[in-house]
C-alpha positions in Angstrom: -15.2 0.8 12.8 -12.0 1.0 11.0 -12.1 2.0 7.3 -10.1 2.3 4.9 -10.9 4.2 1.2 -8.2 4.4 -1.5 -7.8 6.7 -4.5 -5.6 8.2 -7.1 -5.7 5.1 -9.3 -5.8 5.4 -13.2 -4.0 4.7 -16.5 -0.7 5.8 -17.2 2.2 5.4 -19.7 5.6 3.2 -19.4 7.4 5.0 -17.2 4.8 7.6 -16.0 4.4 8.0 -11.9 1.3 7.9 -9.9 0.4 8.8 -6.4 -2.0 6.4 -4.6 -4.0 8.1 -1.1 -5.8 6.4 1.4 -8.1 8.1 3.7 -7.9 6.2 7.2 -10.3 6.5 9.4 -11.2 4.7 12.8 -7.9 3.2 13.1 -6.6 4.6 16.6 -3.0 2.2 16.8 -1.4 4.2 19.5 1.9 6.3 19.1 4.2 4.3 16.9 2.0 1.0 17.5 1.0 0.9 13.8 1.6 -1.4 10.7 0.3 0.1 7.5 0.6 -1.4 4.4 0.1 -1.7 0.1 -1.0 -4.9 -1.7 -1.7 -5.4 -5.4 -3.3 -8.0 -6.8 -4.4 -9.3 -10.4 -6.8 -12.2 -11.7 -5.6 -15.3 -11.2 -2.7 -14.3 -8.7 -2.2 -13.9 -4.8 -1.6 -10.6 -3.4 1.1 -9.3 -3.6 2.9 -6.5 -0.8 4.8 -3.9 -2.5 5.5 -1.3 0.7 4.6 -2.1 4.6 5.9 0.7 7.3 6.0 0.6 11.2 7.6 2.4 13.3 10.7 0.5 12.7 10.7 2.1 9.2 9.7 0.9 5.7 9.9 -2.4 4.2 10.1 -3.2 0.1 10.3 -6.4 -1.9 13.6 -6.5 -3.7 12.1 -5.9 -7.3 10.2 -2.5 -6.5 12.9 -1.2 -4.1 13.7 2.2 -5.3 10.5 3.0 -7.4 7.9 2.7 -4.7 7.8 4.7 -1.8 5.3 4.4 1.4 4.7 7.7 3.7 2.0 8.9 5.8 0.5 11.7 7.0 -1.4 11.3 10.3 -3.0 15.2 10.0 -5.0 14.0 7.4 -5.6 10.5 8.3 -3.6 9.4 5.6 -1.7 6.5 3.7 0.5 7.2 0.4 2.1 4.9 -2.6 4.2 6.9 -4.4 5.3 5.0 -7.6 7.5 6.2 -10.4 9.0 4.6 -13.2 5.7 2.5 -13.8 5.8 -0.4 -16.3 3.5 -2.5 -17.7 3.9 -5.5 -14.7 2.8 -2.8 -12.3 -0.8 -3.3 -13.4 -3.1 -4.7 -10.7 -6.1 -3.8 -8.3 -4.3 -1.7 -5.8 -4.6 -2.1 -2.0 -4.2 -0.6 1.4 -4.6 -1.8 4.6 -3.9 -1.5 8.5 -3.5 -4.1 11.1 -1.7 -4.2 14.6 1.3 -5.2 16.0 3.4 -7.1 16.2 3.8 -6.3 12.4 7.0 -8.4 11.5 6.3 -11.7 13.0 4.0 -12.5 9.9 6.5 -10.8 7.6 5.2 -6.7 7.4 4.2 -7.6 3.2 2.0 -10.6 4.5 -1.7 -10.6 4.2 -2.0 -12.2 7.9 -0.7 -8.9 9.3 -3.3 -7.1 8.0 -6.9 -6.4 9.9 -8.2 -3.9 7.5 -8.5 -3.3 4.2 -9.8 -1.0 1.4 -11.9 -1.7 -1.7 -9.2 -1.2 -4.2 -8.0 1.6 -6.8 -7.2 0.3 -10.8 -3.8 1.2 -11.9 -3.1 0.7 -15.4 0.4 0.9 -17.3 0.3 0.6 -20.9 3.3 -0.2 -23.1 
């Protein structure tokens, strides 16, 4: 059973930085055959991908490019979202999730290439 728990959520200031984790476990991809992922979301809006990674690299939208940064760590099972510069737009449920290739056909920051997901972690940017 594959889950997935994230952490590191919280309130910041404009312009503070937070580190999101999630702990993965149950996930067993295969060497390189992995697509791992970060969604936000808030009420009233679709999810949204901010950072995917395969083994092709990492992918971005556009508008977060340079102030989000995926990585993982597959000693400890785990999934990161680095994000600096944080503004007030950058509040939202935060999300990780795994799923398995092929991970670009649905587009690597679409929801359909994801099997599994985490609960959530609250970031909070106030002006």
């Amino acid at each position: 059973q594959v889950q997935l728990v994230e952490s590191g959520g919280g309130s910041v200031q404009t312009g503070g930085s937070l580190r999101l984790s999630c702990t993965v476990s149950g996930y067993t991809p295969g060497t390189g055959n992995y697509c791992m992922g970060w969604f936000r979301q808030v009420p009233g809006k679709e999810r949204e991908g901010v950072a995917g990674m395969d083994r092709y690299g990492d992918v971005y939208p556009a508008s977060l490019k340079g102030r989000f940064t995926i990585s993982r760590d597959d000693a400890k099972n785990s999934l990161y979202l680095e994000m600096n510069n944080l503004i007030p737009e950058d509040t939202a449920m935060y999300y990780c999730a795994a799923g398995n290739p092929p991970c670009r056909a649905n587009g690597i920051l679409g929801e359909r290439t994801y099997a599994y997901w985490g609960q959530g972690t609250q970031v909070t940017v106030s002006s």
